[in-house]
C-alpha positions as CSV (number, residue, x, y, z in Angstrom):
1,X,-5.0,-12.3,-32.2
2,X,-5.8,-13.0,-36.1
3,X,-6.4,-10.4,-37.8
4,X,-9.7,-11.4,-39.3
5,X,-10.8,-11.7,-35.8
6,X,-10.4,-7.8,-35.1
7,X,-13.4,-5.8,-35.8
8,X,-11.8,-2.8,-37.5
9,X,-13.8,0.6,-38.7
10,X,-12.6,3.7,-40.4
11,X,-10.7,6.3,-38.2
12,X,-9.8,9.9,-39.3
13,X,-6.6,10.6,-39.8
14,X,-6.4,13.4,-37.8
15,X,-7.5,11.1,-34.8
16,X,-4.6,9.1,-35.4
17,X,-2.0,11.9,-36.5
18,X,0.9,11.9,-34.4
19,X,-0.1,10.3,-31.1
20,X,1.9,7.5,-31.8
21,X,5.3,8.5,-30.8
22,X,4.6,9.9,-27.9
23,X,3.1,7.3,-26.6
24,X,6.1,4.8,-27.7
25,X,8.3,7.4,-26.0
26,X,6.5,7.2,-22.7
27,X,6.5,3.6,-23.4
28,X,10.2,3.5,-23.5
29,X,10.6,5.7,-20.3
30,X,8.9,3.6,-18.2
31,X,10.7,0.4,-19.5
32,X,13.6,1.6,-19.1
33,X,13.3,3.5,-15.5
34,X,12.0,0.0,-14.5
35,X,14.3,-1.9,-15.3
36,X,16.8,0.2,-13.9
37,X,15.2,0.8,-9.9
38,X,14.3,-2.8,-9.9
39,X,18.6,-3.7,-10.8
40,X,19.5,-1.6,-8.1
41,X,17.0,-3.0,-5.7
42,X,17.8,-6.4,-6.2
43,X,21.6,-5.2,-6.2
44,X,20.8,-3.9,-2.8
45,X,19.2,-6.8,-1.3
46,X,21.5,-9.5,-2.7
47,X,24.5,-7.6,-1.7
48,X,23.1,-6.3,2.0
49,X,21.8,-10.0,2.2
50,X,25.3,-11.9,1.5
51,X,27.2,-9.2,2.5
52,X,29.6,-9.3,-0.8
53,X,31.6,-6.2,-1.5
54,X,33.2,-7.3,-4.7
55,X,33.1,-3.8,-6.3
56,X,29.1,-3.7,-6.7
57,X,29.2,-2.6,-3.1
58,X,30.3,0.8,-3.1
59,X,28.4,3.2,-1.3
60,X,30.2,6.1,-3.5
61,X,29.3,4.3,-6.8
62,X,25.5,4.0,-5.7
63,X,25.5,7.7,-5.0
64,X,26.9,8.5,-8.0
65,X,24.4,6.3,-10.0
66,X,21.9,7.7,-7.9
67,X,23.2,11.1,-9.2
68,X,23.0,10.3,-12.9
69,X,19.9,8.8,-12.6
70,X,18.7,12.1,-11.5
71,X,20.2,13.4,-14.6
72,X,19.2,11.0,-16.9
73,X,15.3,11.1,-15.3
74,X,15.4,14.9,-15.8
75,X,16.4,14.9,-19.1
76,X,13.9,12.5,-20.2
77,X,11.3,14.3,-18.3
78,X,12.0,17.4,-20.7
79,X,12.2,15.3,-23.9
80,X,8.9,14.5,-23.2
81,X,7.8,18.0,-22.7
82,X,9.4,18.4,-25.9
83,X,8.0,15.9,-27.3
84,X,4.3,16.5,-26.0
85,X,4.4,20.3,-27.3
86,X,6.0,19.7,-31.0
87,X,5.2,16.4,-32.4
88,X,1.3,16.5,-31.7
89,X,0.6,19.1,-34.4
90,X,0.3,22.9,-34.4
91,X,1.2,25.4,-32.0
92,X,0.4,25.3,-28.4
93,X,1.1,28.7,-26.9
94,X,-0.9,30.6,-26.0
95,X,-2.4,28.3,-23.8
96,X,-6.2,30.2,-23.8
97,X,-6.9,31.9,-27.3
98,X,-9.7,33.1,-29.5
99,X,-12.0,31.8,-26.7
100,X,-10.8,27.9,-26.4
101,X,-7.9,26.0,-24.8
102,X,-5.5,25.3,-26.8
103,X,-4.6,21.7,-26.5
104,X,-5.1,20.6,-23.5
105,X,-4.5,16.9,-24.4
106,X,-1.2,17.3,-24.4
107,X,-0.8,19.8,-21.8
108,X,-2.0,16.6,-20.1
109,X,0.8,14.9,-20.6
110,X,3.3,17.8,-20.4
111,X,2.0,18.0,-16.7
112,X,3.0,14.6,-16.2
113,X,6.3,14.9,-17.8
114,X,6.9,18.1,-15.1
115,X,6.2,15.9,-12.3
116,X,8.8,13.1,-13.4
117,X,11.6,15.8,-13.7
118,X,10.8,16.8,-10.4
119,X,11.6,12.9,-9.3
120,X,14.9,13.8,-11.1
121,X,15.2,16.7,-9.6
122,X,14.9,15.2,-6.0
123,X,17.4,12.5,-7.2
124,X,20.0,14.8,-7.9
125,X,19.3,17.0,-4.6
126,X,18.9,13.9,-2.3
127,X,22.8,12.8,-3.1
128,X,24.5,16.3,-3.3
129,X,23.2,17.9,-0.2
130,X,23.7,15.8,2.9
131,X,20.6,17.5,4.7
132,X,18.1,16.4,2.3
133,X,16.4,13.2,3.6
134,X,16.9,10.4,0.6
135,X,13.2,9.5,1.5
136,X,12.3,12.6,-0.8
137,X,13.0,10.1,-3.4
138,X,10.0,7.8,-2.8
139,X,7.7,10.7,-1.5
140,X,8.3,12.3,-5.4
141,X,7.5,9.4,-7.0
142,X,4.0,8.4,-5.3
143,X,3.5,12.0,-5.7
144,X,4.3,11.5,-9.0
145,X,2.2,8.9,-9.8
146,X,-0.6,10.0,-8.5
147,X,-1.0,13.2,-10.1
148,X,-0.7,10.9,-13.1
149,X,-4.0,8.9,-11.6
150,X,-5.6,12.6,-12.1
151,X,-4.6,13.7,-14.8
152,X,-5.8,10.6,-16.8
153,X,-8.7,10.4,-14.8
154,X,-9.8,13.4,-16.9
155,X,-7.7,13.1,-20.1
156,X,-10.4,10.8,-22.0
157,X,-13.0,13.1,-21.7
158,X,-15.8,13.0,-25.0
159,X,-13.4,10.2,-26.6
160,X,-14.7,6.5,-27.7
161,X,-15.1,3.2,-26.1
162,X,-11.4,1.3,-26.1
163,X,-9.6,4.8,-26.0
164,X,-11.5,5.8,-22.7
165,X,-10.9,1.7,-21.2
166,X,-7.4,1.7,-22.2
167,X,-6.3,4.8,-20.8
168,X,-8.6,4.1,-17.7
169,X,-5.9,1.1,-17.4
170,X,-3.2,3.5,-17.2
171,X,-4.8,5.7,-14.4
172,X,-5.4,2.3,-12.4
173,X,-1.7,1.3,-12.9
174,X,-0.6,5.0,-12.3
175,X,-2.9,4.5,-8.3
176,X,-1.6,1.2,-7.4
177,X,1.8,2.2,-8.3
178,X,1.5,5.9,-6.3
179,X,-0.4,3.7,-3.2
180,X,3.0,1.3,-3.1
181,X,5.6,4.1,-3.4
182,X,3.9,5.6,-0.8
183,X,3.8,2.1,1.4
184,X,7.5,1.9,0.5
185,X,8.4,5.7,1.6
186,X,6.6,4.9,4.9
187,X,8.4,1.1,5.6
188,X,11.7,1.8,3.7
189,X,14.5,-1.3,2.1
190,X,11.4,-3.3,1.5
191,X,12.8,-5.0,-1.7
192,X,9.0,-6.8,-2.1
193,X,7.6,-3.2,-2.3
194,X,10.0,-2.0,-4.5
195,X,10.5,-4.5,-6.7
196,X,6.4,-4.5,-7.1
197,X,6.5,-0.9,-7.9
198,X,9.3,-1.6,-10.9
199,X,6.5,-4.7,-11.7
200,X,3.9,-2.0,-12.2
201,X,6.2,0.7,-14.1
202,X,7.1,-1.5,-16.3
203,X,3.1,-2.7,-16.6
204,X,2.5,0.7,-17.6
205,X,5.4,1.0,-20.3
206,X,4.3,-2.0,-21.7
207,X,0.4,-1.2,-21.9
208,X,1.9,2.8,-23.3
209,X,2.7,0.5,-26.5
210,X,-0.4,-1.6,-26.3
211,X,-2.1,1.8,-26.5
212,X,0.1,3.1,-29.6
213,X,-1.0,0.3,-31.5
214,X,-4.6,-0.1,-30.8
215,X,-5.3,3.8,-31.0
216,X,-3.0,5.3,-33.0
217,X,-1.5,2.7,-35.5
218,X,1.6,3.1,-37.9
219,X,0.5,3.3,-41.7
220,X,-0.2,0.0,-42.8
221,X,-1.1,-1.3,-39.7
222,X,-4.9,-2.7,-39.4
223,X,-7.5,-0.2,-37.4
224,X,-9.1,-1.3,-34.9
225,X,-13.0,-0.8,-34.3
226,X,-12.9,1.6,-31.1
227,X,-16.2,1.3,-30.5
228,X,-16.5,-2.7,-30.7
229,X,-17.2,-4.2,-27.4
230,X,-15.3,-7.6,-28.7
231,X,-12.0,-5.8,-28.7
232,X,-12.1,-4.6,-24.8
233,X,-13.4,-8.1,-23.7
234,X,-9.5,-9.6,-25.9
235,X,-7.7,-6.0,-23.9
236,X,-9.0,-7.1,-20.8
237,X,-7.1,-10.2,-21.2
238,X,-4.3,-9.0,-23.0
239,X,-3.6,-6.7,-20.2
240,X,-3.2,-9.4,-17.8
241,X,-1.0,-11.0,-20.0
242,X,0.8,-8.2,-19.5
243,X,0.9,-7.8,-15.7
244,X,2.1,-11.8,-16.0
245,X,5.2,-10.9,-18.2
246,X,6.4,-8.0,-16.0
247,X,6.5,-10.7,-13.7
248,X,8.4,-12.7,-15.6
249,X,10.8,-10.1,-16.7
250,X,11.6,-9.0,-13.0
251,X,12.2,-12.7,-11.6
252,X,14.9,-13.2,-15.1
253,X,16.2,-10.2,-13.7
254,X,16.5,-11.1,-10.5
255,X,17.8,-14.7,-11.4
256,X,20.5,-13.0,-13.4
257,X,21.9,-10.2,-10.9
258,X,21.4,-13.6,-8.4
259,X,23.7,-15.6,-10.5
260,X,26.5,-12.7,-11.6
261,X,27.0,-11.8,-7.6
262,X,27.4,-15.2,-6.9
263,X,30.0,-16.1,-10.1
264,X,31.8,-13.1,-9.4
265,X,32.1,-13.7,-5.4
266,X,33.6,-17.1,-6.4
267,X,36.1,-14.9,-8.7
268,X,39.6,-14.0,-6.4
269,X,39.7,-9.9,-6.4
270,X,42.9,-8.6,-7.7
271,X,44.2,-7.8,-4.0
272,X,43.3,-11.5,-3.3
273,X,45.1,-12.8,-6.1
274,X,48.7,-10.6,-4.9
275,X,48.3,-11.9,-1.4
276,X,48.2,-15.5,-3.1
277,X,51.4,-14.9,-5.2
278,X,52.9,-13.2,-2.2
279,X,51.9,-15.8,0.2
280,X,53.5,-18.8,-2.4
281,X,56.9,-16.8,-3.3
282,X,57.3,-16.6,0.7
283,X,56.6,-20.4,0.5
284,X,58.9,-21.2,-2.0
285,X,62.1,-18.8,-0.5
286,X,61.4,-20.5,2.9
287,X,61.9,-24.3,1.0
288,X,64.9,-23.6,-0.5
């Protein structure tokens, strides 16, 4: 989009303050946590499928993956916390003071950020303590998700047009991708559901920038006319063109992972290539 054809108006710059990171940080969370659960699910199938066991096939290296991932989601969760209570501007405790909340925007978010770690949390349980059922996994991240729907549901509250639409987008991804855990926990090693689910994480990391940019641009940057009906008729659009790269991005991935199994299945293992040498020094003994 040109940017003579964006409608732009003035916007305080205490609207725009500080929002920015955190949504770029969210952004990147999602991206990342994406991309990683829809590797090992196509790792998974591929390997289950063809039955290769050329290293990727270790069941005590995908626990202890499963582990740091549990590690890794956790501390993310609380950089986010972090992130939510320092970088948006004044103090935040107490919570109720002098008769008001006190920031309950980005108590909004610290909420959500809880409810990720506790995804971590039932990561790090799930492959440590052999009672837990690994389908706690799944069940924490629909619920997950869909305290996320609610939350957003009522985090745009007495704000303009394209903020309200935009982060009504999020809450829609947030359902849909709550609605498909929970599918998944019920069915289980449906790579289709799972792989959908990574489709619509990384839908929502993606849009998390959209939303950075549009709302709360860098200094510099052009501002955007929230209020202009023009630019959520080009967002309605550009967020499809967003659901249609996620799908682009998970079929490269799954291409890839695809084509490595397969050029390293055609590789000889090292206990291959000694029973070769063995086989052809046995060979040449018995010819002379």
């Amino acid at each position: 989009m040109d940017k003579e054809d964006v409608v732009f108006s003035p916007v305080s710059e205490e609207y725009l303050a500080t929002d920015f990171p955190g949504h770029i940080f969210a952004g990147m969370f999602c991206i990342i946590y994406s991309l990683w659960e829809s590797t090992k699910s196509i790792l998974k199938h591929l390997l289950k499928k063809k039955k290769y066991t050329y290293g990727f096939g270790s069941k005590t290296l995908f626990y202890r993956l499963e582990i740091l991932q549990g590690i890794v989601i956790l501390s993310l969760a609380a950089t986010g916390i972090i992130v939510s209570l320092t970088l948006s501007g004044g103090h935040h405790l107490p919570l109720y003071e002098e008769n008001h909340w006190n920031k309950l925007k980005d108590w909004h978010h610290v909420t959500v950020y809880l409810f990720i770690g506790m995804i971590g949390v039932a990561h790090i349980l799930c492959f440590t303590i052999s009672s837990v059922p690994v389908s706690l996994i799944k069940l924490m991240v629909s619920t997950a998700f869909f305290v996320e729907t609610f939350i957003f549901h009522n985090h745009t509250h007495s704000r303009v047009l394209l903020d309200i639409f935009m982060h009504q987008l999020v809450g829609l991804i947030s359902f849909l991708n709550g609605l498909v855990a929970f599918i998944d926990f019920l069915i289980q090693d449906n790579v289709l559901l799972e792989l959908l689910r990574s489709s619509f994480t990384l839908l929502q990391g993606s849009w998390f920038f959209q939303i950075a940019y549009v709302l709360f641009p860098p200094k510099g940057s052009p501002i955007w006319d929230l209020m202009d009906y023009e630019n959520s008729r080009f967002l309605t659009v550009c967020f499809c063109w967003h659901f249609a790269l996620t799908y682009i991005i998970i079929g490269a991935n799954y291409a890839f992972i695809s084509w490595l199994i397969k050029f390293r299945s055609k590789k000889p293992c090292s206990s291959e290539v000694g029973l070769l040498k063995n086989t052809e020094h046995e060979q040449e003994l018995e010819e002379m």
